[in-house]
Structures are given as C-alpha cells and as structure tokens.
LUMMIGU-388573 format. One line per 10 residues: number of its first residue (from 1); their letters; for each residue x, y, z of N, C-alpha, C. Coordinates in nm, 2 decimals, always signed. Example, Ala and Ser with C-alpha at 12.3 -4.5 7.8 and 13.67 -1.06 7.14 Angstrom:
LUMMIGU-388573
1	AS	+1.32 -0.57 +0.78 +1.23 -0.45 +0.78 +1.32 -0.33 +0.78 | +1.28 -0.22 +0.71 +1.37 -0.11 +0.71 +1.29 +0.00 +0.79 .
end
This chain:
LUMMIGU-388573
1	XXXXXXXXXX	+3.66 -8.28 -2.74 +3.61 -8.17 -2.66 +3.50 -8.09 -2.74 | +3.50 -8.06 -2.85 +3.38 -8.00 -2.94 +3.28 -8.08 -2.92 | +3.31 -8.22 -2.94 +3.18 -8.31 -2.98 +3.13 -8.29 -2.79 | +3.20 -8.25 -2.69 +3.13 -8.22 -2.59 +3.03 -8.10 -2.58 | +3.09 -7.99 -2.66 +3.04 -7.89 -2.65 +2.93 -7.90 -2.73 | +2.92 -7.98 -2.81 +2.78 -7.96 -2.92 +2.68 -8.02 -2.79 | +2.73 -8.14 -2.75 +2.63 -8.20 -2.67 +2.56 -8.14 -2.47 | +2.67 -8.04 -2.43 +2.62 -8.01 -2.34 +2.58 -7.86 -2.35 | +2.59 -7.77 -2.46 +2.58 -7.66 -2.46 +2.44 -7.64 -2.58 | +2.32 -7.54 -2.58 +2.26 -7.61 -2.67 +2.31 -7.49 -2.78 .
11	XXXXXXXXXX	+2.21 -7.53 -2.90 +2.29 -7.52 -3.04 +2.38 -7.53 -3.13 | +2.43 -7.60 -3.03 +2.55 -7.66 -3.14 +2.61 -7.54 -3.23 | +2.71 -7.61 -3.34 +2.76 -7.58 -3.41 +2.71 -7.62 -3.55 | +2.66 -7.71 -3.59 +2.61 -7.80 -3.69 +2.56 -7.66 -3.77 | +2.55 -7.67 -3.89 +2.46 -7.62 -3.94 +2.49 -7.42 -3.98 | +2.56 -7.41 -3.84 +2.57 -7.27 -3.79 +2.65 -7.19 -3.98 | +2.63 -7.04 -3.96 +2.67 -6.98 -4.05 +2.82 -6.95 -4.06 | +2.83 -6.94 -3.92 +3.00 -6.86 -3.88 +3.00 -6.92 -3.71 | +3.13 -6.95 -3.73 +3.14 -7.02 -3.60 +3.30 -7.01 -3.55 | +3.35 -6.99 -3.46 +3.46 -6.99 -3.42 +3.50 -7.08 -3.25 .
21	XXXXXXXXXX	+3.61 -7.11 -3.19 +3.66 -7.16 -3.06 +3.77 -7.04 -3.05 | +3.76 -7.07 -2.94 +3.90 -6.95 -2.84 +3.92 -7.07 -2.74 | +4.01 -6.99 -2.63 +4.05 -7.01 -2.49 +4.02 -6.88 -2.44 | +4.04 -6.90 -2.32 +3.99 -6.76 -2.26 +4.04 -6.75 -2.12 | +4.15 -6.72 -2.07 +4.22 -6.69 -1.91 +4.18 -6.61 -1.84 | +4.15 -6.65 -1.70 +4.07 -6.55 -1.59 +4.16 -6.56 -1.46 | +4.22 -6.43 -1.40 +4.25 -6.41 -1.24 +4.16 -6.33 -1.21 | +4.17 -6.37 -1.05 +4.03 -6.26 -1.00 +4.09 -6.29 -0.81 | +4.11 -6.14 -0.78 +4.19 -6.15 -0.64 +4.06 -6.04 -0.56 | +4.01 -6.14 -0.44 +3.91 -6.03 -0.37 +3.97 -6.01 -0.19 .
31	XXXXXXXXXX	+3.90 -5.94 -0.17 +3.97 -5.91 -0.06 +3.84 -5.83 +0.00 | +3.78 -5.90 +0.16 +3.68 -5.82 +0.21 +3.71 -5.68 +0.30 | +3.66 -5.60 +0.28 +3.69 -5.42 +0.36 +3.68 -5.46 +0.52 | +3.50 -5.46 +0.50 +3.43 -5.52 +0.63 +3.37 -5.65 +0.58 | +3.29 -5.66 +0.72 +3.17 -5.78 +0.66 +3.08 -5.76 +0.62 | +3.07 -5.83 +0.47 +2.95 -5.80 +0.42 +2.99 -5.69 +0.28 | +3.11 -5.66 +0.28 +3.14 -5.53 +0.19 +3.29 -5.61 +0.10 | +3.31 -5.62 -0.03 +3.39 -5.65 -0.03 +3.48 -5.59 -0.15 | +3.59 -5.59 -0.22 +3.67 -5.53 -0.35 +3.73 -5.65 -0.44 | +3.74 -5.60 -0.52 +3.77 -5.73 -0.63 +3.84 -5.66 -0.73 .
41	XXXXXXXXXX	+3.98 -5.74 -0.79 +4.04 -5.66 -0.92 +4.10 -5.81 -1.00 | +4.03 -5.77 -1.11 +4.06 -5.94 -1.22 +4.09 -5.89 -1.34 | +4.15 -5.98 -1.40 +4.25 -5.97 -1.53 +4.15 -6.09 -1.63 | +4.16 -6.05 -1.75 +4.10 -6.16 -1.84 +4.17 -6.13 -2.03 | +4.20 -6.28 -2.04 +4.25 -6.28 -2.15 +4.22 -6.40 -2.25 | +4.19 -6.31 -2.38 +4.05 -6.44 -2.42 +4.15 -6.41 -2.61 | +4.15 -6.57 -2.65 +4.19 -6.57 -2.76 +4.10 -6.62 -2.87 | +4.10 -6.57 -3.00 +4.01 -6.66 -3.09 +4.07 -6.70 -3.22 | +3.97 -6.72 -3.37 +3.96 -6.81 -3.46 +4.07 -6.93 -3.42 | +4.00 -7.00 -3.37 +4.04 -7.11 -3.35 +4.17 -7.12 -3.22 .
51	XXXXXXXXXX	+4.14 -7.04 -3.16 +4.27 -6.99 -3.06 +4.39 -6.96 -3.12 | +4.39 -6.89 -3.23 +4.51 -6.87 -3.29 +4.52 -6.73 -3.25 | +4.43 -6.65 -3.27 +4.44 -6.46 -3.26 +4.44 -6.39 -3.07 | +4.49 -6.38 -3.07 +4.49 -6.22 -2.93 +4.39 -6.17 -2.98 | +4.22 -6.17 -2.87 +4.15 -6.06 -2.98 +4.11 -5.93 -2.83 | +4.14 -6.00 -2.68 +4.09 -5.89 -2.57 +4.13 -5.93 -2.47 | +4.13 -5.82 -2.39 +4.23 -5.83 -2.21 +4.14 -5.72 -2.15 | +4.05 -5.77 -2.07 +4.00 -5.68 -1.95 +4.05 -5.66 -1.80 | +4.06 -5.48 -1.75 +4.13 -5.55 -1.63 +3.98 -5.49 -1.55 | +3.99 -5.54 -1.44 +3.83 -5.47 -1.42 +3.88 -5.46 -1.20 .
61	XXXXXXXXXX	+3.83 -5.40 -1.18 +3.82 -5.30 -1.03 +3.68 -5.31 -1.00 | +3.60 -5.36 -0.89 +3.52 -5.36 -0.86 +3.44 -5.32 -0.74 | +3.33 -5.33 -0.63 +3.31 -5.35 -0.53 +3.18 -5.40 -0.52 | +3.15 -5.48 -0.39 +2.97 -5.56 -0.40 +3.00 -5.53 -0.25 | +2.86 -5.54 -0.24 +2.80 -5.49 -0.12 +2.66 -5.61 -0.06 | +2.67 -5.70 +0.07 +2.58 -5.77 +0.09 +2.48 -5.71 +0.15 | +2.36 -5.71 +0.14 +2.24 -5.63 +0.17 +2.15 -5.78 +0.23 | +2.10 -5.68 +0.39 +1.99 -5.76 +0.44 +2.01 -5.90 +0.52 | +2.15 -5.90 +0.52 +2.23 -6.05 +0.57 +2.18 -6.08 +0.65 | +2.14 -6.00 +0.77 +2.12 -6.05 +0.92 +1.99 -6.11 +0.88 .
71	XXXXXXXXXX	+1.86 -6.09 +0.83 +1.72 -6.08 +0.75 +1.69 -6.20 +0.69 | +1.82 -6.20 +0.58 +1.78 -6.34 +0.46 +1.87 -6.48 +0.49 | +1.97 -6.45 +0.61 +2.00 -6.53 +0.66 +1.97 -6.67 +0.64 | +1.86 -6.67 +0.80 +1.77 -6.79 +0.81 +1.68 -6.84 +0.69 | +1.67 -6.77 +0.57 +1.64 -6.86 +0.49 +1.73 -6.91 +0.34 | +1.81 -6.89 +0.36 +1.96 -6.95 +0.28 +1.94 -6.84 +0.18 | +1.91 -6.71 +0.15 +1.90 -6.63 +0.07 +2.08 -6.50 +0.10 | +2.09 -6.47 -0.05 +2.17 -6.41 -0.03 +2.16 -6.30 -0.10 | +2.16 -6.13 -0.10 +2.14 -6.02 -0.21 +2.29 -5.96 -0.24 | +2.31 -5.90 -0.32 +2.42 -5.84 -0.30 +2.39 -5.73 -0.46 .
81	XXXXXXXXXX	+2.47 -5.62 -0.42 +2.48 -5.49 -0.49 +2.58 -5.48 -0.58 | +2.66 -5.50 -0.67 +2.79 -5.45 -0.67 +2.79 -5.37 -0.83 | +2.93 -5.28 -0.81 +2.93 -5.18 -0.89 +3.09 -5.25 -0.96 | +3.16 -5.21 -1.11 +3.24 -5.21 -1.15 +3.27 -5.14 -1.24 | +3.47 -5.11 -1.23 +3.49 -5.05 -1.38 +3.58 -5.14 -1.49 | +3.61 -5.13 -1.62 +3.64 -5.22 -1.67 +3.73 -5.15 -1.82 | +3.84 -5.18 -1.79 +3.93 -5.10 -1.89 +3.97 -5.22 -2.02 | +3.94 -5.23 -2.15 +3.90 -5.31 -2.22 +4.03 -5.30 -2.37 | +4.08 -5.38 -2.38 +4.15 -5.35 -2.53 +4.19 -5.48 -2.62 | +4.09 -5.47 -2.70 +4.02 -5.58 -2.80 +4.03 -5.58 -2.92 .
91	XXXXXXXXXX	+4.01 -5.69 -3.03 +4.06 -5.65 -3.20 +3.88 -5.68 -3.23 | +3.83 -5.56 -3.28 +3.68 -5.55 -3.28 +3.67 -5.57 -3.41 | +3.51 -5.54 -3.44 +3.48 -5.63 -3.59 +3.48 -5.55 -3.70 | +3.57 -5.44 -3.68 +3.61 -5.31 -3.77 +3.77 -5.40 -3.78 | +3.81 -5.45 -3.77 +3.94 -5.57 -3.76 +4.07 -5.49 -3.75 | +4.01 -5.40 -3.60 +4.17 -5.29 -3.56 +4.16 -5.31 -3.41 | +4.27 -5.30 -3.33 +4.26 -5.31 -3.18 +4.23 -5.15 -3.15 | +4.12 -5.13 -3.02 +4.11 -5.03 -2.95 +4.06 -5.04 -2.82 | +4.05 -4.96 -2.70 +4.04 -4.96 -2.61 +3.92 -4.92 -2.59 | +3.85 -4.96 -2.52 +3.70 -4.90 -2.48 +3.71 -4.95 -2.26 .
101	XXXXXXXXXX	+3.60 -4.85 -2.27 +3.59 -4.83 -2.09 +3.45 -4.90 -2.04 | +3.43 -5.02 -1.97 +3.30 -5.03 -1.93 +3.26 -4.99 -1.81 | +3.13 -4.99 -1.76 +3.13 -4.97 -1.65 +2.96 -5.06 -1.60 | +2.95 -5.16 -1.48 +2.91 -5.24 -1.48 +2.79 -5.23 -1.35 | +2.67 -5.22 -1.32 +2.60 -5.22 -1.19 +2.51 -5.41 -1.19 | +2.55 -5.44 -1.07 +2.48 -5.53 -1.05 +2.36 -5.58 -0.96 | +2.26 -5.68 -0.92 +2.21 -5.71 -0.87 +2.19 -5.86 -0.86 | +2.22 -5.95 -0.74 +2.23 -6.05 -0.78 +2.17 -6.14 -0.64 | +2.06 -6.26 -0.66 +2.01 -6.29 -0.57 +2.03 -6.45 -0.54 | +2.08 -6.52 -0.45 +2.11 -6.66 -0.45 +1.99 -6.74 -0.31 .
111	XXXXXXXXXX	+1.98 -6.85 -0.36 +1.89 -6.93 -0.23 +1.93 -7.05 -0.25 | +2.00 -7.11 -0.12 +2.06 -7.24 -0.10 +1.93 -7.30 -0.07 | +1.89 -7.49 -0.12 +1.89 -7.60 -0.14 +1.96 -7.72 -0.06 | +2.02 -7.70 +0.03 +2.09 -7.83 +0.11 +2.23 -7.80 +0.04 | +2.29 -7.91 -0.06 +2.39 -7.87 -0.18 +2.36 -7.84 -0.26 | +2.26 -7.73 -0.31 +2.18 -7.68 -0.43 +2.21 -7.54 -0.43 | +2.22 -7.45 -0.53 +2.24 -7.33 -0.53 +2.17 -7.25 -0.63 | +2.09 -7.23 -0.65 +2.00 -7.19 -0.75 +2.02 -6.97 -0.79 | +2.07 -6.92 -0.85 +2.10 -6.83 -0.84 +2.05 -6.69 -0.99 | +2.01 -6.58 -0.94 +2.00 -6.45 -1.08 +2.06 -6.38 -1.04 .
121	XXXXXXXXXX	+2.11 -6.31 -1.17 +2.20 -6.18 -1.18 +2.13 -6.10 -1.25 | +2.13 -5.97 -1.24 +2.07 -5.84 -1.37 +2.18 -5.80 -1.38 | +2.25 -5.74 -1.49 +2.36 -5.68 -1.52 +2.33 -5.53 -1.60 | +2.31 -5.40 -1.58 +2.35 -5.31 -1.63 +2.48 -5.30 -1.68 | +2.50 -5.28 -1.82 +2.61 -5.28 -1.87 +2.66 -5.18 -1.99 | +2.71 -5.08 -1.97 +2.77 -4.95 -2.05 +2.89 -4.94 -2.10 | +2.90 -4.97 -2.24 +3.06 -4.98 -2.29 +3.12 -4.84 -2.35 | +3.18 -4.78 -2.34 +3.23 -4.63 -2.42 +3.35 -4.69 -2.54 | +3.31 -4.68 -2.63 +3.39 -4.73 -2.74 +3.49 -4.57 -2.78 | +3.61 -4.60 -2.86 +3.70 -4.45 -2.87 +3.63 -4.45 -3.05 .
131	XXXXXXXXXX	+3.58 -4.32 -3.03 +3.56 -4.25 -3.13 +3.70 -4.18 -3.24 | +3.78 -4.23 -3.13 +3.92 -4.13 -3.20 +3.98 -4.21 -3.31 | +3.96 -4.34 -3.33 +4.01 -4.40 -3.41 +3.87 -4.46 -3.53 | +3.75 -4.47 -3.50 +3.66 -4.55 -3.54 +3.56 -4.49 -3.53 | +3.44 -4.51 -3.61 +3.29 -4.42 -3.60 +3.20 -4.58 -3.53 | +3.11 -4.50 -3.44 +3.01 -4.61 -3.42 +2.87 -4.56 -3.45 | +2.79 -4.66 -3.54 +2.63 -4.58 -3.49 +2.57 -4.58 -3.34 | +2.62 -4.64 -3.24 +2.53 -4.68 -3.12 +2.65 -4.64 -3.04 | +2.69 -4.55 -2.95 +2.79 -4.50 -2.88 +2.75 -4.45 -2.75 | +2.75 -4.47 -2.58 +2.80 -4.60 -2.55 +2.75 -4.71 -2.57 .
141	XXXXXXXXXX	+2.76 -4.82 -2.59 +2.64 -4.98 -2.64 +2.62 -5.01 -2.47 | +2.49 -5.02 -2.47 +2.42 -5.02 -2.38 +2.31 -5.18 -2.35 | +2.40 -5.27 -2.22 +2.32 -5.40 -2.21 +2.24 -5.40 -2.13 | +2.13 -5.50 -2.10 +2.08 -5.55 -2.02 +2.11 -5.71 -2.01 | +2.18 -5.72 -1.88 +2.20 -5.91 -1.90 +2.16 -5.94 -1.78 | +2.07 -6.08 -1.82 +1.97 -6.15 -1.72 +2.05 -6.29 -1.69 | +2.08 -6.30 -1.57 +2.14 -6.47 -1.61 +2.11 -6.53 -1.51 | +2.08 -6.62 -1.52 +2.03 -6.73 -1.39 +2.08 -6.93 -1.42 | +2.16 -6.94 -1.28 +2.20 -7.04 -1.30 +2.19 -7.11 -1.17 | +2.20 -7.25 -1.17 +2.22 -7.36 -1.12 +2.35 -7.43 -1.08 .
151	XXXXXXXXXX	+2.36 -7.48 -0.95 +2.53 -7.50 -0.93 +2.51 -7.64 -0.78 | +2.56 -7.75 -0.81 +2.59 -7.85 -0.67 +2.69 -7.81 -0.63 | +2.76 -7.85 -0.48 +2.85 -7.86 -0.44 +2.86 -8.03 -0.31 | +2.98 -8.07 -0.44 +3.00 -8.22 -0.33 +3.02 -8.22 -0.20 | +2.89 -8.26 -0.12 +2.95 -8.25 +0.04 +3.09 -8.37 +0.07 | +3.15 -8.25 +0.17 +3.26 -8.32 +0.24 +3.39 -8.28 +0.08 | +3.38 -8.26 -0.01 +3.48 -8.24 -0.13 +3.47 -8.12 -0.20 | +3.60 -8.11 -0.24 +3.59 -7.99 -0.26 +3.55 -7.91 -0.44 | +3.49 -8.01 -0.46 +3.42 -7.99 -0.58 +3.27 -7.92 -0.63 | +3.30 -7.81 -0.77 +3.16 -7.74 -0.75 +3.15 -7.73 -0.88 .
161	XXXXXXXXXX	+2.97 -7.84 -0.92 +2.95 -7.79 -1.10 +2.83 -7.67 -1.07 | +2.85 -7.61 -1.23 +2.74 -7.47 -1.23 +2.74 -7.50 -1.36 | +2.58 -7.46 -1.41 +2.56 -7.42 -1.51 +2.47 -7.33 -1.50 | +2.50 -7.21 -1.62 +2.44 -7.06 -1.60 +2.38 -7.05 -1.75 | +2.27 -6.97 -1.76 +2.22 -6.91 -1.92 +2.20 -6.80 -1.91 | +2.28 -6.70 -2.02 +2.30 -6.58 -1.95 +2.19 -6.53 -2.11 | +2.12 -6.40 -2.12 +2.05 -6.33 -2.24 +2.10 -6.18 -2.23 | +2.12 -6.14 -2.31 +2.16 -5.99 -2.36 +2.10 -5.90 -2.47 | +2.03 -5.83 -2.40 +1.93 -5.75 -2.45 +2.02 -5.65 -2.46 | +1.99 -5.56 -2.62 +2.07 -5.43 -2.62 +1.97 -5.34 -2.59 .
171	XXXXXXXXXX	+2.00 -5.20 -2.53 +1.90 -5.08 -2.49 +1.84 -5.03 -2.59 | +2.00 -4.92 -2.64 +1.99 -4.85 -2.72 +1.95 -4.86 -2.88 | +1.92 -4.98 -2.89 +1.89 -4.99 -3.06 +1.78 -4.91 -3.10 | +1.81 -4.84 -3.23 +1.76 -4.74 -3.25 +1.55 -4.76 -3.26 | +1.50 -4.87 -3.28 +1.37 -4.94 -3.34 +1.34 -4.95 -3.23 | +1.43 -5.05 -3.16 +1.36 -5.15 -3.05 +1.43 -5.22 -2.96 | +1.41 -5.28 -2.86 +1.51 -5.34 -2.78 +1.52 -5.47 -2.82 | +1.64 -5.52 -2.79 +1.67 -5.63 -2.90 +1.75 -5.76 -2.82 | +1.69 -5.84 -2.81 +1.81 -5.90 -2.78 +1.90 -6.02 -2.83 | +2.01 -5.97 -2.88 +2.08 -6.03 -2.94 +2.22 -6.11 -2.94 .
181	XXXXXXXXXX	+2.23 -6.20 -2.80 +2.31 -6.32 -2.76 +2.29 -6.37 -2.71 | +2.27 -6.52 -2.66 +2.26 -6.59 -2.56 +2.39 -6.65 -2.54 | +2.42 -6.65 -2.36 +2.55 -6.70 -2.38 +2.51 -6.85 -2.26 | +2.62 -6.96 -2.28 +2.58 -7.05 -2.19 +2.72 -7.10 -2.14 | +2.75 -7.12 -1.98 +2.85 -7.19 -1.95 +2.83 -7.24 -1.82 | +2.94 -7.41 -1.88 +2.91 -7.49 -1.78 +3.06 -7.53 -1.73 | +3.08 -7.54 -1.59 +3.17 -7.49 -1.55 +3.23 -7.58 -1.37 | +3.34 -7.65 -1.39 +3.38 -7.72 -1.23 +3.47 -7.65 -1.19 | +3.44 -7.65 -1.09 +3.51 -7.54 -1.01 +3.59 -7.63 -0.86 | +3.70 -7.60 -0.85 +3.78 -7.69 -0.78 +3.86 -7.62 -0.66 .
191	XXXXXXXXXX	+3.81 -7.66 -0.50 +3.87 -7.52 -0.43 +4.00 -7.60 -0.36 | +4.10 -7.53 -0.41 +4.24 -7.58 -0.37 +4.25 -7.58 -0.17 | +4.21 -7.46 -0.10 +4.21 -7.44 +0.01 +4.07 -7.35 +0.04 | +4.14 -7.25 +0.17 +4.03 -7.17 +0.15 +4.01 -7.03 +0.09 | +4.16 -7.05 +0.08 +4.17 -6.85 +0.00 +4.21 -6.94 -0.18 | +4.15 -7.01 -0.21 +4.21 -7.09 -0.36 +4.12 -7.14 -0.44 | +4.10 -7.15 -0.55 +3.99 -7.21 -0.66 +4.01 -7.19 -0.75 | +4.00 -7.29 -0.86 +4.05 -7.29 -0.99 +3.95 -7.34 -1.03 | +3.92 -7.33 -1.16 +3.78 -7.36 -1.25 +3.81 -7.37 -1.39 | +3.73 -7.49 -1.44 +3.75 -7.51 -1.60 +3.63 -7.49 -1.64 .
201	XXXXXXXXXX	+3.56 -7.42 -1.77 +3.49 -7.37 -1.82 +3.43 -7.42 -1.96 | +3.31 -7.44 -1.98 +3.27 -7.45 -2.13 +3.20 -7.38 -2.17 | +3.22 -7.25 -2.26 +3.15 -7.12 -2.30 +3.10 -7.15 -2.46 | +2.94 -7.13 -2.47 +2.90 -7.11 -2.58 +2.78 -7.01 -2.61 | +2.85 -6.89 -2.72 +2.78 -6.80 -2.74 +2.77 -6.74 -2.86 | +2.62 -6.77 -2.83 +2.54 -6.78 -3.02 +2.45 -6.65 -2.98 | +2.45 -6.54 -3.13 +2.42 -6.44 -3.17 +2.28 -6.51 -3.19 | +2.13 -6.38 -3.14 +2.03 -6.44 -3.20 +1.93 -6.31 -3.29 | +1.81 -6.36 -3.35 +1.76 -6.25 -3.37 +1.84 -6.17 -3.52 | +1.90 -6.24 -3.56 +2.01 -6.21 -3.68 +1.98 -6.34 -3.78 .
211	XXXXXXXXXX	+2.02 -6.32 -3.90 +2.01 -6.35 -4.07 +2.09 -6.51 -4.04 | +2.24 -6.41 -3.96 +2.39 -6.56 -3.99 +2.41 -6.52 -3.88 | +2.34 -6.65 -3.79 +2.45 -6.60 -3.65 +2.57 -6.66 -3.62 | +2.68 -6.53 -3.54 +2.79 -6.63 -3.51 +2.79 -6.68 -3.41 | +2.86 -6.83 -3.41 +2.89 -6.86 -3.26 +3.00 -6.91 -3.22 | +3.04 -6.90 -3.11 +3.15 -6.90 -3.06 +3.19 -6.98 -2.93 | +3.21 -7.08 -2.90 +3.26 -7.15 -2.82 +3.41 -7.10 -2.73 | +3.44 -7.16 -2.66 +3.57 -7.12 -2.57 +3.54 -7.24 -2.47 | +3.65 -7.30 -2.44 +3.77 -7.32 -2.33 +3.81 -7.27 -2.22 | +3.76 -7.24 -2.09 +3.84 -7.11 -2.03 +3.91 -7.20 -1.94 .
221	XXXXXX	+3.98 -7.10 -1.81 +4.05 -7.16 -1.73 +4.06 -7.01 -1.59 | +4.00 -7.03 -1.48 +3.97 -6.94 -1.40 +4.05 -6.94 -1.27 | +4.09 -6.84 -1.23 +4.16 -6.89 -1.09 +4.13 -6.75 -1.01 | +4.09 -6.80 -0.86 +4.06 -6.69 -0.74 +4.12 -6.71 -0.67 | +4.12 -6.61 -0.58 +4.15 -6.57 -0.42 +4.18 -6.47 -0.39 | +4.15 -6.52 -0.27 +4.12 -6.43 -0.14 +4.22 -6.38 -0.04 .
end
C-alpha cells in the first residue's frame, strides 16, 4: 500500500525529512430543504504516527446552495455556494488536545464531459484556535484553498475514480502570503444504491515552502447519504 502511494501520489516519501501515515474515518448525511438548496452534517475521525495516535474529530453543519441551474443546465455546468461550521478537537503541534472552531465559505464549479467530470473549488477558511490554554502568533489562521480535480464515472456501474490537488495558501502571515501545503487525493467511490456510497481514499500531504517538510499520507474510508 505505501509502495502505492509513493507511486500514485507525487513526492513520495523517499528522501522526505519527517513523514508520517494515519487512517482517517468520514460520515457525511445530506438531506435536500428544496431544490437546489441543500444541509449537510459529517463527522470525521483521523488517526496518526503511524495510525497509532487519536490526533482529531471534526463535526461540521453545513449548507450549499445551487446557483443558476435552470441557465448552466444545458451546458453540463454546475455552481454552487455553500457555507459551513466546524467544531474541531485535535492533539496540535504544541503536543496537547484542544478544541478550536472553523468556519468555512465555498465556491465550487463543475462541467460534465460525457463520463468526465472535471471540477474547482475556492475554499475560504477561518480557524479560531483557544487561547485559554495555548498562545498562538497567528490567531484566527486564515486559508485560502484552491482545488481542482478530475473524476470518471463507469457507465451502466456503479463505480466513480477522482483525483483532486488541492494548494493552501495562508492569509495572514505576517511578510507575505504563503503557501504552505499541497494536499493530493485519489479516491473510488462506490454507490451502494441511491441514498448510499462509500469511498476509499489515498491522501498525501506534503508541507511546502519550508527547510524539513512533513508529509503525511493516510488511508481514509468515507461513507454518505441521503
């Protein structure tokens, strides 16, 4: 399984300074209001050094909004809006568990291909870390994440591969804006019915722009519905 991940994820591990593997568990239950409008509430629980440690559990509350549907229809395009909150409690790199609050705006644009799906996301991203226990110099940490990915789906089966490269640019750094992670995941996605889908994951994400970067690999395991 590593010798997969060196080969389908790029940079490898070889060489690297600091490196670690996790697993990483995902539910995610959506439920549409109206059409076109929809709510979302997902759970996420991610382990590391080597999947040995508990290091974070997100529960996150959402809403997205489709824009322009009747419009971008006829040409396989899809926009959508959505906003999220995200209650976070993780063993950070001060090596103590605390809780911090995100809160998430998106924009995200897709155009179908036949079975092709070619797709970007912008992510505004605002973390409030607790001051009550820990000092931070950069308080809330403030992202910008760009990701754009590629995804088939097997006609007549119910099979779906995607691969995404996501960049994260921080705001707030005090010099300059910076950006400092690339993350990459490649990922089959398997729809049990039509309120059902479960997905296995290959996450690799290397620190850039830094002396010793770390990187970090995972394993996930994802399940939806509707």
């Amino acid at each position: 399984m590593l010798i997969l991940l060196v080969v389908l994820l790029p940079g490898g591990f070889l060489g690297a300074q600091s490196y670690d593997f996790g697993t990483e568990w995902e539910a995610q239950y959506s439920h549409a209001i109206v059409k076109g409008t929809e709510i979302f509430v997902g759970e996420e629980l991610r382990f590391k050094q080597m999947s040995t440690r508990f290091t974070k559990t997100e529960t996150t509350l959402g809403l997205s909004q489709s824009l322009f549907r009747r419009q971008l229809k006829p040409y396989g395009l899809k926009l959508k809006l959505g906003a999220s909150y995200a209650f976070i409690y993780r063993y950070n790199s001060k090596h103590y568990y605390e809780d911090q609050h995100r809160l998430n705006l998106n924009l995200s644009l897709t155009k179908k291909f036949g079975d092709w799906t070619i797709g970007y996301r912008m992510r505004y991203q605002t973390t409030f870390r607790n001051e009550r226990i820990g000092e931070y110099k950069y308080n809330p940490q403030m992202y910008l994440r760009n990701r754009i990915g590629v995804s088939y789906t097997f006609p007549d089966k119910p099979w779906k591969l995607s691969l995404t490269e996501e960049l994260f640019q921080r705001l707030n750094h005090p010099s300059r804006k910076v950006m400092d992670e690339s993350r990459t995941v490649l990922s089959a996605d398997y729809q049990i019915d039509r309120h059902n889908t479960v997905s296995l994951q290959l996450k690799a994400a290397i620190e850039v722009q830094v002396k010793n970067p770390d990187r970090y690999f995972a394993l996930g395991f994802a399940y939806e519905f509707d």
